[in-house]
Residue, then its C-alpha position, 0 to 999 in steps of 0.5 A: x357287078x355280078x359275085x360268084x360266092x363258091x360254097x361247099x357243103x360239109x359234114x356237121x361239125x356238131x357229129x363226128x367226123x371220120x374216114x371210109x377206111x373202104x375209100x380214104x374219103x370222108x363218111x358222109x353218111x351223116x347230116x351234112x350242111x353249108x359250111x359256116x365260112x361258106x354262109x359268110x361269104x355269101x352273106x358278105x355278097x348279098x349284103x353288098x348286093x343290097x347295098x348296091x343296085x345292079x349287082x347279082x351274087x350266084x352260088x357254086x358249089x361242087x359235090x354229090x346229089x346232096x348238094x342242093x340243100x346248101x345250095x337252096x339256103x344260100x338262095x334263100x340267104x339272097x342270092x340269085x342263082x345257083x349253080x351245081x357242078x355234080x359229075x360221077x369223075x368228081x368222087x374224091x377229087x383233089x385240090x387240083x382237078x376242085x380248082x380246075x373245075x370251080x374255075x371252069x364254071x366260074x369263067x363259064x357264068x362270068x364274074x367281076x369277083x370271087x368270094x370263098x371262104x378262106x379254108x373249109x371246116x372239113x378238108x381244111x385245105x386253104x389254097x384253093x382261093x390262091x389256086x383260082x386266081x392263077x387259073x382264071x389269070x386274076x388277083x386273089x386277096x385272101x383271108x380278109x377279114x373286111x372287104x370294099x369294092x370301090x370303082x375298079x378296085x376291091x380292098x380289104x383287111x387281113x389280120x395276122x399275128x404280126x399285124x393288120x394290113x391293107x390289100x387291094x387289086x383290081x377287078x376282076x378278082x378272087x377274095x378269101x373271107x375269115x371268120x371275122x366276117x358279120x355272122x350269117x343271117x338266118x332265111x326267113x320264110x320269105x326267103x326260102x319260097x323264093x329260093x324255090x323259084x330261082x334259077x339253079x342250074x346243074x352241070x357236068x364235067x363234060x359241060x365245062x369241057x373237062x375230062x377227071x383222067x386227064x394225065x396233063x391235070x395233076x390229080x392224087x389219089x388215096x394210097x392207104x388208110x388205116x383206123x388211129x390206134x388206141x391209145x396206149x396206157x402211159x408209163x408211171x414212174x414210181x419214185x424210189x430213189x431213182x426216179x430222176x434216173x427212171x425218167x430220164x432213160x424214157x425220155x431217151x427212149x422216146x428220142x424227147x432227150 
């Protein structure tokens, strides 16, 4: 059984988080870390990993020269290889071409499963689970909150507002992980020297036969980006005598009425 656990590194959710008014991307010029969503898909893996002899979790992950540190934590959370797609035609890729190039290096290394997080705490995109499944021409069960594999099939439990449902298909399969997953483990000693002699392995677009300016890949690009205007001070509405009048003009006004 081999997992593939794709993973993304992302600003700090603890600083503050803004756009390069330069570029339109995200100013990563702050600490960056491993996704939390991301650190539970793999501790989803790995947990069943240990369960479950024979089985091997790898970590992908796409992104700038950074990206190793999060990549090395999920080495010492317990999986056994990492990969890491770094190309300079990946800046300010867009949820198509990040699906198409995942879903290279996925079929490149093999899997019986995917894992992910079901939306990552910074683009907060949410399709690119759904979107591997189509490339790689498999089931996708996303947003589960619980997951099994049992013989040929994984199942598992998506929670929503109108209820709980049961999800199953066939392996080879995509799977989404929510927030309601078991908390990440935290690497310990151990764990982190023996991520130092794991095999991890750098690729680029080339290597997954990819061209970033091919016109028959839908691609965007940032038009413009602007700073959000400040606040303006609000209206104060001083009764006297006419306020219901005051107040039902500035609701007009603002099309509220």
């Amino acid at each position: 059984m081999k997992i593939i656990v794709l993973v993304k590194e992302v600003p700090d959710t603890y600083g503050d988080r803004e756009l390069s008014l330069e570029s339109g991307l995200s100013n990563r010029s702050g600490e960056v870390v491993l996704d939390e969503i991301s650190e539970r898909a793999v501790e989803a893996a790995v947990t069943y990993a240990e369960a479950n002899a024979g089985t091997e979790v790898v970590a992908i992950a796409m992104g700038p020269d950074t990206v190793p540190t999060a990549l090395r934590k999920a080495l010492a959370m317990g999986a056994a290889k990492a990969v890491h797609v770094l190309d300079d035609g990946l800046v300010g890729a867009d949820l198509g071409l990040t699906a198409e190039v995942l879903a290279a290096a996925v079929r490149r290394e093999g899997f019986d499963l995917v894992m992910t997080g079901n939306i990552s705490t910074d683009g907060s995109g949410g399709s690119l689970p759904s979107m591997l499944g189509e490339l790689l021409a498999v089931p996708a069960a996303t947003n589960l909150a619980s997951f099994q594999v049992d013989g040929g099939n994984v199942t598992g439990h998506r929670t929503l507002d109108q209820g709980s449902y049961e999800v199953s298909a066939a392996l080879p399969a995509v799977i989404s992980v929510t927030e309601r997953m078991p908390d990440p483990r935290f690497p310990n000693f151990k764990g982190i020297m023996a991520a130092k002699k794991k095999p991890f392995e750098t690729v680029t677009l080339a290597d997954l036969g990819i061209a970033a300016d091919d016109d028959s890949v839908s691609r965007s690009i940032v038009i413009s980006v602007a700073e959000r205007p400040a606040r303006a001070a609000g209206v104060k509405i001083v009764d006297e005598g006419n306020a219901g009048e005051q107040l039902a003009d500035f609701l007009i006004a603002q099309k509220l009425a």
